[in-house]
N, C-alpha and C positions, 0 to 999 in steps of 0.2 A: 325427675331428672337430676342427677346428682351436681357438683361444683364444676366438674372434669368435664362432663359431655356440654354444659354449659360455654364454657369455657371456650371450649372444641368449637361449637357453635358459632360462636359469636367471633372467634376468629376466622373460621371459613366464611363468615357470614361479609365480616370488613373485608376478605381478601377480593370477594367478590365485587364489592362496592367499588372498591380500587381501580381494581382493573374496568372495571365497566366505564371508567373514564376514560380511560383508554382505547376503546371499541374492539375491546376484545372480548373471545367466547372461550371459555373454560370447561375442558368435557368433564363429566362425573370422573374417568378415570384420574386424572389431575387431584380431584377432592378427594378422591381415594387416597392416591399420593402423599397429598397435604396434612392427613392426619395420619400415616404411616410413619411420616418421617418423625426426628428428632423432636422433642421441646424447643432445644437452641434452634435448629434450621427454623421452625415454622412461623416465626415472628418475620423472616424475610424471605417465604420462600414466594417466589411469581407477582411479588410487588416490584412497583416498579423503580424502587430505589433500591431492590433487591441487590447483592451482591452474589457471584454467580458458587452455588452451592454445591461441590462434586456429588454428597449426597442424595442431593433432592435432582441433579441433572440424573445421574443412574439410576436412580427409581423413575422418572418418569419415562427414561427408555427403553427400562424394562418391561415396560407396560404398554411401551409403541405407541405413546405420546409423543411422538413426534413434534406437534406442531407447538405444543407446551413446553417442550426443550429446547427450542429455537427459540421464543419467547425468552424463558429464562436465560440462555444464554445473552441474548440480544439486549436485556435490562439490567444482567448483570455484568456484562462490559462497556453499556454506556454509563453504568454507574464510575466504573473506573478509570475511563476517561475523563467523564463532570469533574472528579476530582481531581482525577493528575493537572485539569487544565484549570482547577478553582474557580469553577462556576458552571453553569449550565450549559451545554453545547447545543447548534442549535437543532430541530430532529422533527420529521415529522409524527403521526402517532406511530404508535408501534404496528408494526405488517405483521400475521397470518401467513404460514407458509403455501397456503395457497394462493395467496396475495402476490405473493413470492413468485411462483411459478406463474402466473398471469402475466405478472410484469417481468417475465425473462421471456414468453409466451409471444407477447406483444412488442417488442424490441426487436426478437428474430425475426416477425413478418415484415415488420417498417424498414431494419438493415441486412438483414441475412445471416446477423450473426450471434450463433446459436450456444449461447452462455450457460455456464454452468457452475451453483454457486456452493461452494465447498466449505464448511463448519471443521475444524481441526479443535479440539478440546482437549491439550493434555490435563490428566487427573491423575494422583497420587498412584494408583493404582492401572489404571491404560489410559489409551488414547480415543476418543470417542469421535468418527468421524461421519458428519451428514450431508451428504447430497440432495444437493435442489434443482432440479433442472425444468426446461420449459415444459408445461402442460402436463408433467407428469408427478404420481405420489414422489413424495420423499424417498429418500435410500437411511437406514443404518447400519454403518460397519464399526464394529469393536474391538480395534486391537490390544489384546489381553497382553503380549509382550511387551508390551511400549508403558512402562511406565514410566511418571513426567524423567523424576532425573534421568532416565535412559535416554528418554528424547531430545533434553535438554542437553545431555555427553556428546550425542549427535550430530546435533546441529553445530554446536560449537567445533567441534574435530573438523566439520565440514567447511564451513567459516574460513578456517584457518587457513586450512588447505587452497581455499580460491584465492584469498585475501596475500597470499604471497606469490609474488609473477615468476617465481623461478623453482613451482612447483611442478612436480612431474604429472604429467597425465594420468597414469594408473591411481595417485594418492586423491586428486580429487572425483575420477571415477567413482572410485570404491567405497570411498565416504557419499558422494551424491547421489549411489545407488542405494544405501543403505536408508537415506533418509527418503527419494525416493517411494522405496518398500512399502513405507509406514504411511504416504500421504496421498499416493497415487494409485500402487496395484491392486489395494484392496477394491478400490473404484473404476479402474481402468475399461474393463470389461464392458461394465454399463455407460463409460462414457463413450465409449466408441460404438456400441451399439445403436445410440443416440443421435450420431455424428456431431458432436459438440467440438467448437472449435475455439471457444474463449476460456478458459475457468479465474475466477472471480475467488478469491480466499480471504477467509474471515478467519483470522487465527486468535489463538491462545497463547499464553505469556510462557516465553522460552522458543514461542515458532516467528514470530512477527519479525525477525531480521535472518529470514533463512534468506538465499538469494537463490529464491527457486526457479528460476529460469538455468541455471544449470544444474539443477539436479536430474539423474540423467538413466533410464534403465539398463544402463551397459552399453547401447549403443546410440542410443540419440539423447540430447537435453532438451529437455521438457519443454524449452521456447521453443526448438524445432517442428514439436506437436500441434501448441495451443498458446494463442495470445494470455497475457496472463497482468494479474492485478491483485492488489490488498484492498479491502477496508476495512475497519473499525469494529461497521456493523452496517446490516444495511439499512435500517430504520434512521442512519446516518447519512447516509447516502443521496447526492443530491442527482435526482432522474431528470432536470429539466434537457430536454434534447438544447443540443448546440450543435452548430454546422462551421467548424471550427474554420476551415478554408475561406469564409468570408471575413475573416479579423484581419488585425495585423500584430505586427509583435513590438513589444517595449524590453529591448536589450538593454542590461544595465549590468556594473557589473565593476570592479578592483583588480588590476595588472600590482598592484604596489602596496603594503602595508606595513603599517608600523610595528608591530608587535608579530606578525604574521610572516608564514615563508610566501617570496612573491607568488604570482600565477601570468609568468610571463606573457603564455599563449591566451589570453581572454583577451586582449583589444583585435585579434584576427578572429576570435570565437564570436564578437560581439560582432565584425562587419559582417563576417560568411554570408550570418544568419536574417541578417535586412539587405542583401545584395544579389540575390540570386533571387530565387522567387517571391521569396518572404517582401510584402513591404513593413517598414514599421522605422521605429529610432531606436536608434546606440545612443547610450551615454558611459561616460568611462569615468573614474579615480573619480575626481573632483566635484563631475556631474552626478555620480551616483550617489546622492542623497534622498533621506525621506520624503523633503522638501519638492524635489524635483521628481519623485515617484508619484506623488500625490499629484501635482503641480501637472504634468504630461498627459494623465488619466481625466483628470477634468477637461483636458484640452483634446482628447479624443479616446473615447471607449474602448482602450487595446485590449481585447481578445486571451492575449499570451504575454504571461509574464515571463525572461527570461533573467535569472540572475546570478551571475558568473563570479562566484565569490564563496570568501571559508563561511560555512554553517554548520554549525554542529549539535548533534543530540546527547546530552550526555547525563552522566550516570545525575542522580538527585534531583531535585524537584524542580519543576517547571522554568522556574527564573535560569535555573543552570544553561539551559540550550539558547542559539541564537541564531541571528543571520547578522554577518556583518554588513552594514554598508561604510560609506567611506568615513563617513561623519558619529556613526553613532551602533553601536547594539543593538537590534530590536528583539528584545527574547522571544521565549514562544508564549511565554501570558501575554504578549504588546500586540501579537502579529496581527491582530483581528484589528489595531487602531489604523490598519494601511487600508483599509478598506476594498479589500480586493472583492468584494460582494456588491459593488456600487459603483459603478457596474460590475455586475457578474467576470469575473475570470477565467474562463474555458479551462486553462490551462497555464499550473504557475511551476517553473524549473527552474531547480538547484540543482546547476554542474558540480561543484565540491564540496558537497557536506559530506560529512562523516556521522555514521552512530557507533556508540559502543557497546561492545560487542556485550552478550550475556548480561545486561543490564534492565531491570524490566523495567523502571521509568523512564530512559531512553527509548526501550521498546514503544511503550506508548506515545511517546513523541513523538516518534517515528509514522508510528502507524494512523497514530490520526493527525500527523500535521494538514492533511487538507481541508477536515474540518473546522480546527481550529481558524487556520488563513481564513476561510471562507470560502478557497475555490474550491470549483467543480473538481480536479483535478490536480495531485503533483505529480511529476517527474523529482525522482533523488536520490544519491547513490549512497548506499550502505556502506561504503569507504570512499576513502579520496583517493581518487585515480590521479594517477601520474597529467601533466597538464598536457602534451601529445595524445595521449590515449583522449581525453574527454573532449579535447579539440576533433580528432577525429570521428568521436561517434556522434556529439553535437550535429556536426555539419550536414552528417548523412542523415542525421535522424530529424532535420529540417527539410531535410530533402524528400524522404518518406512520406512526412507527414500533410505535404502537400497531394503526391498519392494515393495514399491512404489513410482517408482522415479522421476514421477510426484513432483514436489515440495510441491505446493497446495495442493491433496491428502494428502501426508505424514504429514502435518503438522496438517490436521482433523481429520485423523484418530488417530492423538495425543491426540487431543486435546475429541476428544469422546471417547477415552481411559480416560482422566480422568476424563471427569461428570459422566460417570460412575462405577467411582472409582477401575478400571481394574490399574492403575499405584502407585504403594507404592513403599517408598525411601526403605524401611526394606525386600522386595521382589525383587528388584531389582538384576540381580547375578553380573551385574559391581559394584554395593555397596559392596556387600555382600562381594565378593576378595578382598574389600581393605578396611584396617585397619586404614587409616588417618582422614577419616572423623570426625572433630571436635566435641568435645562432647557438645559447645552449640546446633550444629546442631541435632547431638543423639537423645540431651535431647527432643528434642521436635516433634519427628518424628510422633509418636503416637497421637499430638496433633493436626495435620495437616487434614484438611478438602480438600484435594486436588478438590472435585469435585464442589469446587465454583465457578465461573468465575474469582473472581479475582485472581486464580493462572492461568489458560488458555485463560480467551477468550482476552486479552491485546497483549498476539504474534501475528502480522498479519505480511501477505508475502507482498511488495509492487515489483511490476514489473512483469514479463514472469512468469508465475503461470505455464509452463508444463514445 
């Protein structure tokens, strides 16, 4: 046996070792794969500090390896997470896509609702997308026209379009159709034949700040269809069931800042939200400290974070992004010192963050802020909404989710409450009892178009959608 097959050997031999810590199973087709590819790929390809290889992803799906391209993808975006976030995130072992389907399997018997998890892969050359749904094989679709820059032209055009409130309907149509195309109808078919009513999206860098709740096939937006959600990955993914309607909520949150434009309507976003059905505590300006975030939580295990203040994801490395509170920054390397994992956090929301746009270390900030916090759960919006708009769908979206405690649902059927202009600040009856709301906000109540996207479809849930 010559140096080469040697060689060959002994690195299939370690890749296997590897992974078998993991409790993973590796089909011959895969090892086939593994000495197919490159010299450069094979040193990390399906390890699990792998970064994710368009090479070795397209040869394994040319071979309908499926369950080893989920894999790879899955070790090669929490690799890039570990680092965006400098250090280890925290994960249980890596899942099997049948794993996969088991636990989407088991979810829809215990709540009814029947999830469906979707892999989006831009690659230099297409777009590579897998379907996972309950009890059944995998899907692959290949879109050959979508390569990444395309996709990434896309999304941005599309962005743009929602992101301004005094755009026409046909401009963001047309762009949310197009995007759409590429993520939906190739799948469509089999999702409806399925009846699947959640879809769960695991995306790739230049997709993770699409705001697909209105992307739209000409005639309806895709929240119309199906509850909808990001994660990271879902070997990130935290399954513990929660029954969220038994908590209560810790509202906290900044009317006034220093450096900051105000946010006048947050001390009525802060009552609404513990005054109506919700029990829990407001704290405002002053209160809203670390000190007293931590300090509340030891004093009783609140359920639901709620925090009504600037936070932003922004371009450069980890340190760059934040949450204000009143007292102090807490970036996104800090966020895990708040300990929202101790007790568990159901569910943690930011009314006014912003990400930027086209940005892929924001993107990742973005997309795994929940892992990073610790919680089960964020609610956050891809731009900052005007403080009427997020007043408005706060409220209702508290309201909902007393309804339907599903997280995911509550948040759609928010959110399709207001393209259909079912949600007004002036009919609201938590407005309505209370007399503080500032009269620049007043002034312009009447002027408000609630049912654009860019006051709704920018809230997305990232993490455990039930």
């Amino acid at each position: 046996m010559n140096k080469i097959k040697l060689t060959l050997l002994a690195l299939s031999m370690l890749s296997l070792s590897i992974i078998g810590l993991y409790g993973l199973r590796i089909s011959r087709e895969s090892l086939n794969t593994f000495n197919s590819v490159s010299p450069a790929a094979k040193s990390t390809t399906l390890l699990p500090v792998s970064r994710l290889q368009p090479e070795v992803l397209t040869k394994l799906l040319d071979n309908q390896d499926i369950n080893s391209a989920i894999i790879h993808v899955e070790q090669g975006w929490k690799q890039q997470y570990d680092e965006y976030a400098q250090g280890k995130l925290p994960s249980n072992r890596m899942i099997e896509v049948k794993e996969i389907s088991r636990i989407l399997e088991q979810i829809h018997q215990q709540n009814g609702t029947k999830s469906a998890l979707i892999y989006a892969v831009p690659t230099p050359k297409h777009l590579e997308l897998i379907l996972v749904t309950p009890g059944k094989s995998p899907i692959h679709q290949r879109i050959t026209k979508a390569k990444r820059d395309v996709v990434v032209s896309l999304v941005s055009k599309f962005r743009k379009d929602i992101v301004n409130p005094n755009s026409q309907r046909s401009d963001y149509l047309s762009s949310g159709k197009q995007v759409y195309d590429l993520l939906i109808s190739p799948l469509e078919s089999e999702l409806q034949a399925q009846g699947i009513n959640n879809l769960i999206f695991c995306l790739g860098g230049g997709l993770r700040t699409v705001p697909l709740a209105a992307i739209s096939d000409g005639k309806q937006f895709l929240v119309e269809k199906y509850s909808l959600g990001i994660i990271p990955a879902f070997n990130l993914l935290d399954l513990q069931p929660a029954n969220i309607t038994q908590t209560q909520v810790l509202a906290m949150g900044a009317s006034e800042f220093k450096n900051k434009e105000p946010l006048p309507a947050v001390p009525l976003e802060l009552s609404s939200i513990t005054s109506d059905k919700w029990q829990g505590k407001s704290l405002l300006n002053q209160e809203f400290t670390l000190k007293n975030l931590k300090k509340q939580r030891a004093l009783y295990p609140f359920g639901i974070v709620h925090l009504a203040t600037h936070a932003e994801f922004s371009p450069g490395s980890v340190q760059q992004s934040y949450i204000q509170f009143w007292d102090a920054q807490v970036r996104l390397d800090e966020i895990k010192s708040l300990g929202l994992d101790k007790p568990l956090v159901k569910l943690l929301v930011l009314s006014a963050c912003r990400t930027a746009l086209g940005d892929a270390q924001a993107e990742l900030g973005f997309a795994g802020f929940a892992v990073m916090s610790r919680a089960q759960a964020v609610i956050a919006s891809l731009w900052s909404v005007d403080d009427g708009g997020t007043l408005a769908l706060m409220t209702h979206f508290y309201q909902q989710l007393k309804a339907n405690p599903m997280k995911a649902e509550a948040l759609r059927q928010t959110q399709i409450a207001m393209l259909k202009q079912q949600v007004s600040l002036q009919n609201n009856p938590s407005i309505r009892r209370n007399n503080s709301l500032p009269a620049e906000v007043v002034a312009n109540l009447d002027n408000r178009e609630l049912s654009h996207p860019y006051y709704w479809a920018g809230f997305t849930l990232i993490g455990n959608p039930w």
